[in-house]
N, C-alpha and C positions, 0 to 999 in steps of 0.2 A: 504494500500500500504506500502512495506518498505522505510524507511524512510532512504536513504542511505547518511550520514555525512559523505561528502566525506573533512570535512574538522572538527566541531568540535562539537558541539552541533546541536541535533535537536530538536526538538519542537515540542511535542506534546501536545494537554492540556489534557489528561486523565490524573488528578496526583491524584488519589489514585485507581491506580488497584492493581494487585498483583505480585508474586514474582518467588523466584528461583526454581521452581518448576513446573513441568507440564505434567498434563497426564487427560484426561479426559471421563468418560464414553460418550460414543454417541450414548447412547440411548438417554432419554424422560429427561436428562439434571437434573437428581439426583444426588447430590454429591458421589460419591464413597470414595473405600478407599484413603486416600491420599497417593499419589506417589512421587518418591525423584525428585529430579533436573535430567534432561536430560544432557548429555554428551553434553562438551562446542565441540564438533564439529559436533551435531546432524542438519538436516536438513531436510524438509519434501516438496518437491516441485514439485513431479509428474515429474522425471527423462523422457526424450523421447527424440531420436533420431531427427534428422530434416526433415527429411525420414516422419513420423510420423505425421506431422503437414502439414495443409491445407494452402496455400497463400490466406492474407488476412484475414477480420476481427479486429475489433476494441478492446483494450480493455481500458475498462473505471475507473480512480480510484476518490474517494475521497481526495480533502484535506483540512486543517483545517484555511488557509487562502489567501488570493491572494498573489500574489507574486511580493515584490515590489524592490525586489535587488539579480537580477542574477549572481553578482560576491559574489561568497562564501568564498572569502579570503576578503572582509569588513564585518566591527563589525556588519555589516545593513542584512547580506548576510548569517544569521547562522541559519535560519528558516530550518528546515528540509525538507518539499519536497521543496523548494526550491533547495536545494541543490542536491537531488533529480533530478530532472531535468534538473540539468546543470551536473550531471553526465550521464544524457543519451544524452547532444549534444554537449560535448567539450570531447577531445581527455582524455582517462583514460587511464594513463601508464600501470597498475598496478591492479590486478583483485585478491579478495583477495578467498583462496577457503576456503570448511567448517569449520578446524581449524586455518583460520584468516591469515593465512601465503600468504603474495602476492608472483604474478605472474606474470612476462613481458604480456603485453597483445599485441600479432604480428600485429595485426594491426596499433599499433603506432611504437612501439618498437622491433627492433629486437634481440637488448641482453642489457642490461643492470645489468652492474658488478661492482664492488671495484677493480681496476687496481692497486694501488699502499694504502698501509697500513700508511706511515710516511712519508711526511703527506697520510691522507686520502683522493684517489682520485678516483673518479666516470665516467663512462663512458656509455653513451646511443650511441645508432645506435637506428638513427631516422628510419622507413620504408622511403622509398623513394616517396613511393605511398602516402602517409599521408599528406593531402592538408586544410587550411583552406576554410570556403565557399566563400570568396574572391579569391579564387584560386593562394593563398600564400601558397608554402612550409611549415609544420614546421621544423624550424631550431631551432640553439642555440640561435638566439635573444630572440626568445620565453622563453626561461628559462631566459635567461638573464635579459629581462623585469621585471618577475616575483619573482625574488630574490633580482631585485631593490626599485621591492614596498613593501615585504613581510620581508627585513632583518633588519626594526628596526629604519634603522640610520638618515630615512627621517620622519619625524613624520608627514609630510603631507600626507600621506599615511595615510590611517584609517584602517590601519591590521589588522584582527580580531587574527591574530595569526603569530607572529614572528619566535617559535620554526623550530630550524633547520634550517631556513634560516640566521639565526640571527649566525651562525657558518662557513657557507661560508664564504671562504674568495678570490674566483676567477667562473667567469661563464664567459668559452670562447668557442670559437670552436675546435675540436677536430683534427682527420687526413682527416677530407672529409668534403664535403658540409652537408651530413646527422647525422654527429659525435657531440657529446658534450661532454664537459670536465668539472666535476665541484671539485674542489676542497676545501675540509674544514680545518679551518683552529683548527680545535680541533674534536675529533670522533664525528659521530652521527650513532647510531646505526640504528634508524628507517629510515636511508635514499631515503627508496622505496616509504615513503608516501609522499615526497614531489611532488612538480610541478604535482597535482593529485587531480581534472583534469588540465591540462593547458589550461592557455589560450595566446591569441595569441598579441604579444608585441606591434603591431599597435593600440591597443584599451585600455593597459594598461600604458602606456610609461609617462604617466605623472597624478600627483596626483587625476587632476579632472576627467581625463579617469578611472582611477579607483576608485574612490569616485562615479559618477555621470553619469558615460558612461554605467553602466549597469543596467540604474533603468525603470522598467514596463518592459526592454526589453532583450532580447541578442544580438548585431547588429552583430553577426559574431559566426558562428557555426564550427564543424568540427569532426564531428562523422557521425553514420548508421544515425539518427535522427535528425532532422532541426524543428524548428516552423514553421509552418501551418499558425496559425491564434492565437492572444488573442484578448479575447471577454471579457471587462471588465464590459461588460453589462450582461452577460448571466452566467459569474463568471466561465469561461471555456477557458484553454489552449490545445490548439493541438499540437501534436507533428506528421510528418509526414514522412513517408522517404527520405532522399536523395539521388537525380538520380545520385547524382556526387560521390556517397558511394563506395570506394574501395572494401571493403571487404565482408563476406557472406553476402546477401542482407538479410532484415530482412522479417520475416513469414509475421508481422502485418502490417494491411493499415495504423493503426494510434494509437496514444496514446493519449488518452483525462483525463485531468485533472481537476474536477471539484470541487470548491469551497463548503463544505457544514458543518453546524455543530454539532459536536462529536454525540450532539442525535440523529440527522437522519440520519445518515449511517446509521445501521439498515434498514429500513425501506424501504431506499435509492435501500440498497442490493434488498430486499425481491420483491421489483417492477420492478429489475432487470433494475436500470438505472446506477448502478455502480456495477463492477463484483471482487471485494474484500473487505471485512471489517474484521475491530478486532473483534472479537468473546471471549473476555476475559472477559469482566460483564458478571455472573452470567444471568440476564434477557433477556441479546440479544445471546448468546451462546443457551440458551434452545430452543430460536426460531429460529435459524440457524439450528443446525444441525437435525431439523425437516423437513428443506429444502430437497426435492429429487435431486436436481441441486446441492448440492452442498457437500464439501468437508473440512471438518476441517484438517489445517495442522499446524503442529506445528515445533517448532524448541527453539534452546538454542541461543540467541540471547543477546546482550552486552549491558545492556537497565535499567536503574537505574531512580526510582524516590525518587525526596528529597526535601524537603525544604529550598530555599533560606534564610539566615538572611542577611538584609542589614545594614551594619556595615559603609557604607557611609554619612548616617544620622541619625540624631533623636536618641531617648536613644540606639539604638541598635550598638551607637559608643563606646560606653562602655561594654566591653569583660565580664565582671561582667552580663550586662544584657543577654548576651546573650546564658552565661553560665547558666544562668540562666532557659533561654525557654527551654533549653537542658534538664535540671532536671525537666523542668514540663513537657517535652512531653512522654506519655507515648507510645514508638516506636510500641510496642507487642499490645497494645491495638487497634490501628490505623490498624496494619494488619491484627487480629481478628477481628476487625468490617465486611472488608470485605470476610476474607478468610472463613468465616464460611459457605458459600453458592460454593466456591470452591474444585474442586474434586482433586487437585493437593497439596504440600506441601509448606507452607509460613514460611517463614523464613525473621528474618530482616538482612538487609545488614548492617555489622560492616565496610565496606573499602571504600573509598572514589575511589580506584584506580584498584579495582581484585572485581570481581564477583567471589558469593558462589562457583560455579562450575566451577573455572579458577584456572589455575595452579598460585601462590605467596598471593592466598584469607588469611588473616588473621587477627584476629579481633584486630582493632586498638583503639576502642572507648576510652573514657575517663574517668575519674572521676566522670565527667557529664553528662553523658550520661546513669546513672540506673536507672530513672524515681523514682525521689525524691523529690516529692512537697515541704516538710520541708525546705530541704536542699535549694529547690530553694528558697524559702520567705526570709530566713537568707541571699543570696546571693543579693538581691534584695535590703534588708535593709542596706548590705554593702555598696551600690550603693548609697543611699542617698533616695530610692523612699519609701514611709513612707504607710504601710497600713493607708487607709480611711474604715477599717471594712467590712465585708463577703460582697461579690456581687458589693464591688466599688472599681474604679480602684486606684490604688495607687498614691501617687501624688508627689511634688518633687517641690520646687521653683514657687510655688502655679500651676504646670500643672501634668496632668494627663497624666499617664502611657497608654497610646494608640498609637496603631499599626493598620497600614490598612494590610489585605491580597488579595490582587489583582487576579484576577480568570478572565478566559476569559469566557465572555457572551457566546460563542460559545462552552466550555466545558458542562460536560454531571454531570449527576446526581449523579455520585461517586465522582469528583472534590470538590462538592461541600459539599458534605456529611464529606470529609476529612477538610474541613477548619471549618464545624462545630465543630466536635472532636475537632480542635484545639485551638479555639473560649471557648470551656466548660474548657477544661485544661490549660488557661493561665487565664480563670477568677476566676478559684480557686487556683491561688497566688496574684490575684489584676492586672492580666494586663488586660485590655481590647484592644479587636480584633475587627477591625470593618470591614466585609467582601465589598469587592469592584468589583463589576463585568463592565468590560470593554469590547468594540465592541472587537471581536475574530482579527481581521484586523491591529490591535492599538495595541494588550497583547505584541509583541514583541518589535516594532518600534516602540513606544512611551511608554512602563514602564520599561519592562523586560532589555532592550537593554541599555535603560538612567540609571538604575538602581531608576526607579520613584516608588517605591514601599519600604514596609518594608519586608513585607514576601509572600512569589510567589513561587509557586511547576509547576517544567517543568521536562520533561527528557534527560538527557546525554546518547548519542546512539551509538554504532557502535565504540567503543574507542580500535579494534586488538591493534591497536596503541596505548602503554597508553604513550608516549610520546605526543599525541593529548590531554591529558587532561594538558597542562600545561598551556595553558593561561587562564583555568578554575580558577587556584589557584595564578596566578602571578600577584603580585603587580600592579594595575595600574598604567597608567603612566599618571599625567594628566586626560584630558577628556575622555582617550582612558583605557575603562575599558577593553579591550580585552573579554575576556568571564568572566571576576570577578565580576560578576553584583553585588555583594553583596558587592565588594570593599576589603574585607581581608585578609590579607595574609601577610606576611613578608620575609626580605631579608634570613632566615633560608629556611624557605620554598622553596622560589627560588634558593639558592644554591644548598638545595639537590635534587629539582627533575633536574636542572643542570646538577648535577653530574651523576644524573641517566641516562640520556637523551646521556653524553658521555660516558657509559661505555659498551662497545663492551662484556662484558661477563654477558650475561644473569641472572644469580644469583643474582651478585651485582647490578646489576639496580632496580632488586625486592626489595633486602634489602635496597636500598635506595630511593625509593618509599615507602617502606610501614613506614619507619623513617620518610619521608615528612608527609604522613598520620598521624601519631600522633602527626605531629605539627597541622595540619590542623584541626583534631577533638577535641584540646584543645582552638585555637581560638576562638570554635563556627563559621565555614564558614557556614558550614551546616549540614541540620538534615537528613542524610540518612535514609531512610524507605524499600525498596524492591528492587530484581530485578523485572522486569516485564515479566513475559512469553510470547514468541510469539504463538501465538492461532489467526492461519485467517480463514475467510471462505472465499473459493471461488468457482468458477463454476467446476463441475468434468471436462469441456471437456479441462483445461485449465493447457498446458503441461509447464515444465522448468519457474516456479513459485509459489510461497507461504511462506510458513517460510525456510527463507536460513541460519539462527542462524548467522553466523560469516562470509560468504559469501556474494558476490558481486552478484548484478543480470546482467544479459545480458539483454538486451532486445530486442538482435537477433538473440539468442534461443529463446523465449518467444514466445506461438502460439498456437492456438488450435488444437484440433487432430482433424484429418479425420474422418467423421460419416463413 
């Protein structure tokens, strides 16, 4: 299923598949020649009319864990289908198309524009029709609510992400009942991806409604899609239609979300109890598209994996070490292990912030980052951590240079294979890795989220908006790691992706993004390895779905066609 970040990180545990690159023979799943990166607004989704599709039918997706925090603006709330699924039952302003560029979505919104330049002032027209399932209006409370818990200044709020709200400086009503007025009180250029999706002010209006009022559940919808039923037993969410849905009624009777892990999708597919999987390893692609039912589609999708350094604890507080693991990981090695079995082009990702195939890509890396074992032992020694000789770990105020890498039990057989790699090339400088496999349930809310780990590979998804990657890299405040699970980052950093974030002219936001990037890749935040290709398989009958690259799905277009 796509994992749509309608807010900032998603979560998947494949972390070592592959990269910028994708094209694959569908025959008998022999590697071909390798083929370059797909165009960043390429899409492959079986385009069909509505006309075309039959009323009714189920379709069923995998995913990687239960869902335990429906509000995607808390630090708890950043698991990917999660978020996911609170974009198919809360109001989406804003619909992004192939090349990533949003779009008012009429059902919520009827124009939404920049009325006034200086200051900066924003204007929605709400649809009139647009009703919470409480059968509350949305109004400008609703924003208002949400720029109350989202701009920073209350820290009782657990905001996974402040940007851009954190620059308003007024959320009122406009000239009617249906109008909003927001005004900033310094530019933000990516201002379409705020309040997206909203939610509705009665449920967030105070810290512990938003902390704690959306957990196992959603108590108030307002989209085509409502919950049906969660079965915490059967490890299955339903999504059903809503009678009270203004807009084009949806094809499908139902969307069911099922709980399963990374290795058996596959399998899951082939027995046809779930009607899409990733088809990217090498192993389960050959057996896919041997499938007669089905359909590889592909797309150029904004989808990075990397390895976390946690820089919050233990020797990995020390920039020296960490500079370190950077010079003993060998990037190119990591993706030759797996691309050798792929029929597409791998390439490693130098940018923390632009994908190979995206307009501002340019390679930032560092000093430390040419894969230099030497180099890294002398950095190490600088450190104070004193080799104990070939095969032991280093030591240091009589302890031992050891690091756990955290993996979810729930991840598949390339996850694991990458932390081996990583295991063999940190014990030949003297670090010892010692691999940590946790329930798939637990990887986010209780390591990934606390930052209870040394070193943990997830992926950053869906970032049209690279103004969304900034609580990736900002400073924590306190408890509140935002998305910085890894904790590092500095007041330079923050200023310029800042500065990026206010500058209304395209070029310069690049240029000062890709300056943030070279502070970042000198820290040691983390170890960029790939983009990931999007490669699905799904059922041929199954129309306006599969790889949408940089695109929002609907899921009322989504439907099977008519035999």
């Amino acid at each position: 299923m796509r994992r749509t970040t309608v807010v900032a990180i998603a979560a998947a545990l494949s972390a070592t598949l592959a990269v910028a690159g994708c094209s694959s023979s569908d025959g008998g799943g022999t590697a071909a020649k390798k083929q370059a990166a797909p165009q960043v607004d390429s899409e492959n989704i079986n385009a069909h009319p509505l006309s075309d599709l039959k009323q009714g039918g189920s379709l069923r997706f995998a995913i990687d864990q239960w869902i335990t925090q429906y509000n995607v603006n808390q630090v708890d709330g950043q698991q990917g289908d999660g978020a996911s699924i609170a974009g198919a039952i809360l109001p989406d302003l804003f619909d992004a198309d192939a090349k990533g560029i949003g779009h008012p979505n009429p059902n919520f919104v009827v124009s939404a524009k920049v009325t006034s330049t200086s200051p900066q002032v924003v204007t929605y027209e709400l649809n009139p029709k647009a009703k919470w399932s409480d059968g509350k209006p949305l109004s400008w409370k609703d924003f208002h609510a949400q720029w109350t818990a989202l701009n920073g200044r209350d820290k009782a709020y657990e905001a996974a992400d402040t940007t851009g709200y954190d620059q308003i400086s007024k959320v009122e009503q406009g000239s009617g009942a249906h109008s909003v007025k927001i005004t900033f009180g310094t530019p933000y250029a990516d201002w379409q991806r705020l309040f997206d999706p909203l939610y509705p002010a009665a449920y967030i209006d105070t810290p512990k409604k938003f902390n704690t009022g959306w957990l196992q559940k959603a108590p108030v919808t307002g989209a085509a899609f409502k919950v049906g039923s969660y079965d915490r037993t059967g490890q299955t969410i339903t999504l059903v239609p809503d009678p009270k849905w203004w807009g084009t009624k949806p094809k499908l009777s139902s969307l069911v979300f099922r709980v399963l892990d990374l290795s058996a999708q596959t399998d899951a597919y082939l027995n046809k109890e779930v009607d899409e999987t990733p088809a990217l390893l090498p192993e389960d692609y050959k057996r896919l598209v041997k499938d007669p039912d089905t359909a590889i589609r592909r797309g150029a999708r904004w989808d990075e994996v990397h390895i976390t350094l946690n820089g919050g604890r233990g020797p990995l507080k020390d920039v020296r070490v960490r500079n370190a693991l950077q010079e003993a990981t060998d990037r190119k090695g990591i993706n030759a292990s797996f691309a050798k079995d792929l029929s597409f082009e791998l390439k490693p990702l130098d940018n923390h912030f632009f994908m190979p195939n995206q307009q501002g890509y340019q390679d930032n890396t560092s000093e430390f980052d040419k894969f230099d074992p030497e180099k890294a032992k002398k950095l190490l020694d600088a450190a104070g951590w004193k080799s104990a000789g070939e095969g032991k770990p280093r030591t240091k105020d009589g302890k031992k240079l050891t690091l756990d890498y955290v993996l979810s039990a729930g991840g598949n057989s390339a996850s694991t294979d990458q932390a081996e790699l990583v295991q063999q090339m940190y014990a030949a400088v003297g670090v010892r890795v010692e691999i940590k496999k946790v329930p798939a349930n637990d990887y986010f809310t209780k390591f990934v989220n606390t930052g209870n780990f040394d070193l943990a590979s997830f992926r950053n998804v869906d970032e049209a908006y690279t103004s969304k990657l900034y609580p990736v890299f900002q400073e924590p405040q306190g408890k509140n790691l935002f998305q910085n699970f890894g904790s590092i980052g500095s007041p330079k950093i923050d200023a310029l992706m800042k500065k990026a974030g206010e500058a209304t002219d395209h070029a310069q936001a690049v240029k000062l993004y890709n300056e943030a990037d070279v502070e970042i890749w000198k820290l040691g935040h983390s170890i960029e390895l790939y983009q990931r290709p999007e490669i699905s398989a799904v059922r041929k009958g199954l129309a306006n779905y599969g790889a949408f690259g940089l695109a929002d799905e609907d899921y009322t277009k989504v439907g099977w066609l008519k035999k």
